[in-house]
C-alpha positions, 0 to 999 in steps of 0.5 A: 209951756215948753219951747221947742225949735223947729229942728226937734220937729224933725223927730216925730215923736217930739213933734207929737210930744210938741203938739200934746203939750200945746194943746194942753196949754191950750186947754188949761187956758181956755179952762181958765177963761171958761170956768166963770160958770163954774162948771168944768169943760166935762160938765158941758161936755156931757150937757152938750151931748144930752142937749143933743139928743133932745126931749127924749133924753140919752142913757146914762151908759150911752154918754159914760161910753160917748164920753169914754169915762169910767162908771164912778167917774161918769157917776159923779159927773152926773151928781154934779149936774143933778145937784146943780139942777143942770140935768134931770135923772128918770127912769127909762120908760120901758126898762127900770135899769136903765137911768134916763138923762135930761138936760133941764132949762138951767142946763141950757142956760150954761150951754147957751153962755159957754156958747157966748163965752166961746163967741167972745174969745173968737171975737179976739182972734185975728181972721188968720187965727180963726181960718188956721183954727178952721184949717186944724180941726180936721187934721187934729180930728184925723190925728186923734183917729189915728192914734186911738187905732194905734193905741187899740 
């Protein structure tokens, strides 16, 4: 991971560059400690969100969108999970286009472990760590906000 000094924050587009970097990092070691189950953050992404929407299920197109993932990309994530036994396709009850997912009992067992893995990797931080996570969700949230509208 890149080194920076407090001096380069003075720009912001490296502190941006900074702070993209860092959560990348981030990331790619929370994937690497999380993947025991085998099934990328994506995966339990998407298993989270048909988890949510309970026993009626969610719309294919509905989580390709929540998900922001373009159709072929949204399509095989769903085989993997539908080959895995993790989510249950079905037809929509009142219009034969629509796909129906429903997350299946072994789809809530990973969703249940990645919650204890989550658990146990917040048992190693300290409580400073924990409060200054809990202090940096809402500004990464505000963030995140800000640049999609930029962007769009």
């Amino acid at each position: 991971m890149d080194e920076f000094t407090v001096r380069e924050f003075d720009d912001p587009a490296m502190a941006l560059y900074a702070l993209d970097t860092a959560l990348l990092e981030l990331d790619r070691q929370l994937d690497r400690v999380l993947r025991a189950d085998g099934q990328s953050n994506a995966a339990v992404r998407a298993l989270s969100l048909i988890a949510g929407e309970g026993r009626r299920g969610v719309k294919q197109c509905a989580l390709g969108s929540t998900l922001q993932a373009p159709p072929a990309s949204l399509s095989r994530l769903v085989d993997h999970l539908v080959r895995a036994d993790l989510v249950k396709r079905s037809p929509h009850p009142n219009d034969r286009r629509v796909t129906m997912l429903e997350i299946t009992e072994a789809g809530r067992a990973v969703l249940e472990d990645r919650r204890s893995q989550y658990g146990r990797l917040a048992g190693l931080l300290t409580s400073e760590g924990l409060k200054t996570a809990a202090q940096l969700i809402p500004l990464l949230q505000a963030m995140a906000k800000d640049v999609g509208h930029a962007a769009a």
